[in-house]
C-alpha positions as CSV (number, residue, x, y, z in Angstrom):
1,X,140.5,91.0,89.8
2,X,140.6,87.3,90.4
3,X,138.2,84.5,89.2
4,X,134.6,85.4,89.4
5,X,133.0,84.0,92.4
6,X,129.4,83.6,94.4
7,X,128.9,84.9,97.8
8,X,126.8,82.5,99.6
9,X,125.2,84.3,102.5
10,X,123.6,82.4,105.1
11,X,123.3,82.2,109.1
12,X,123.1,78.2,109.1
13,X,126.0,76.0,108.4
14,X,124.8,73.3,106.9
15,X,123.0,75.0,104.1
16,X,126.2,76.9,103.2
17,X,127.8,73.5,103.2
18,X,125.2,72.3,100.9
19,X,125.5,74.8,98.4
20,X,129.3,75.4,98.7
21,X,129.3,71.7,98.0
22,X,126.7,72.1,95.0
23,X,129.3,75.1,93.6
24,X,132.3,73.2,94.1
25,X,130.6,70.5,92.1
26,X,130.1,73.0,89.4
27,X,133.9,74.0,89.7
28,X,132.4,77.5,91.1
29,X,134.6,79.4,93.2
30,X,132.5,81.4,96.4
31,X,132.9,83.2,99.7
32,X,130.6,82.4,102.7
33,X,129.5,85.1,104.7
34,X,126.8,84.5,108.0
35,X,124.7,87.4,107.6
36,X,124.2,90.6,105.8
37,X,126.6,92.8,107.6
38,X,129.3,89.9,106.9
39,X,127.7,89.9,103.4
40,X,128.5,93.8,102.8
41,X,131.9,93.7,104.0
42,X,132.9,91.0,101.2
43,X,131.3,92.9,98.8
44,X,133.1,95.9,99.6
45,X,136.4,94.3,99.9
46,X,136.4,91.3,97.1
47,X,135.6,92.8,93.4
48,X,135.6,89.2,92.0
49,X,132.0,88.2,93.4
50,X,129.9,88.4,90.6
51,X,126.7,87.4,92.1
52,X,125.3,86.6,95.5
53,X,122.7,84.1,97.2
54,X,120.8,85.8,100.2
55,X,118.8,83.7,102.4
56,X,116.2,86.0,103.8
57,X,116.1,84.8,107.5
58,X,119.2,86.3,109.6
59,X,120.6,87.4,113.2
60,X,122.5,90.9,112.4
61,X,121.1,91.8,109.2
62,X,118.3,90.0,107.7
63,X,118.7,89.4,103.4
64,X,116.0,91.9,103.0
65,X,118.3,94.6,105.0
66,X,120.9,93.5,103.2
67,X,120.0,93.6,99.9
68,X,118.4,97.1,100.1
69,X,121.5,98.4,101.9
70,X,123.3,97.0,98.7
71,X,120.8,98.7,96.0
72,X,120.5,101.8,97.9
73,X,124.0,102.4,99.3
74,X,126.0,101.0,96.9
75,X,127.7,102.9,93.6
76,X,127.5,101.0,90.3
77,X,128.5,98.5,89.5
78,X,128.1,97.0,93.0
79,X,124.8,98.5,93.7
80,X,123.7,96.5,90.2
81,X,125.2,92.9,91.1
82,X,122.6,90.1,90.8
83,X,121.4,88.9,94.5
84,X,119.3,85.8,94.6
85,X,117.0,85.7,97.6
86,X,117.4,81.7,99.3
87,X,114.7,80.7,101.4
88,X,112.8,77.6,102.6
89,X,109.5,79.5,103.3
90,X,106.3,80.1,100.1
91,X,107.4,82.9,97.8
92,X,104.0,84.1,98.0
93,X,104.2,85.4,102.0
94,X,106.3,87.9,101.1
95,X,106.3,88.6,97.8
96,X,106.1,92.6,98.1
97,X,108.8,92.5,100.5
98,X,111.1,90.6,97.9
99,X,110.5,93.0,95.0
100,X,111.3,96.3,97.4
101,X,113.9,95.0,98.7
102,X,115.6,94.8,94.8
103,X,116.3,91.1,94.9
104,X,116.7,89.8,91.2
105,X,115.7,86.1,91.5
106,X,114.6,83.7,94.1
107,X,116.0,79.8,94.7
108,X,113.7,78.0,97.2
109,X,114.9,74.9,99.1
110,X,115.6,72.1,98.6
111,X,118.5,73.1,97.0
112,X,119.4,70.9,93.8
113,X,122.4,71.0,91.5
114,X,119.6,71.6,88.4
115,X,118.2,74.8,90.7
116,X,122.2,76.3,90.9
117,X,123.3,75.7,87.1
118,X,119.8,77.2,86.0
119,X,120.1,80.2,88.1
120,X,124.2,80.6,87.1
121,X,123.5,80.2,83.6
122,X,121.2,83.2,83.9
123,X,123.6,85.0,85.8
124,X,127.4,84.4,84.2
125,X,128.7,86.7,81.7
């Protein structure tokens, strides 16, 4: 297994940008997937990524989709990995949704270095 990274999961470039550019600040290594079927075939294939940040809103497979597929499809310990729902919309519309789905945490935009190092601290063993 290699170093422990963060799968960033969205379907628009420049928020992956963003926040690959908020993890390489924090000396974080990642993968970048565009949707939640890209999203499910790094997981499968890449045992170092430790934790993942699902935006919600996604052509293909949306982060709800996803994130179910991973809790119910998965064995342990994948089906167990942290997944932290991204989103720019109110928590609050879709709150049942987001606790179904199994989704552990939730970072709404704007994204800020102080939002990433709180969330990672939670998150890194």
């Amino acid at each position: 297994m290699g170093q422990k990274k963060i799968l960033v999961v969205d379907d628009i470039f420049i928020n992956r940008i963003l926040l690959t550019e908020i993890l390489m600040d924090l000396n974080m290594p990642y993968e970048e997937a565009s949707n939640g079927e890209e999203a499910i075939d790094r997981l499968k294939a890449d045992s170092s990524i430790f934790l993942v940040l699902m935006d919600i809103e996604m052509p293909v497979m949306n982060g709800f989709e996803a994130t179910t597929h991973i809790r119910e499809k998965f064995s342990e310990p994948l089906r167990s990995i942290p997944v932290v729902a991204i989103t720019a919309h109110d928590p609050n519309t879709f709150a049942g949704e987001f606790e179904g789905a199994g989704f552990n945490d939730m970072i709404t935009k704007p994204y800020t270095m102080l939002k990433i190092e709180r969330m990672l601290r939670k998150y890194q063993k």
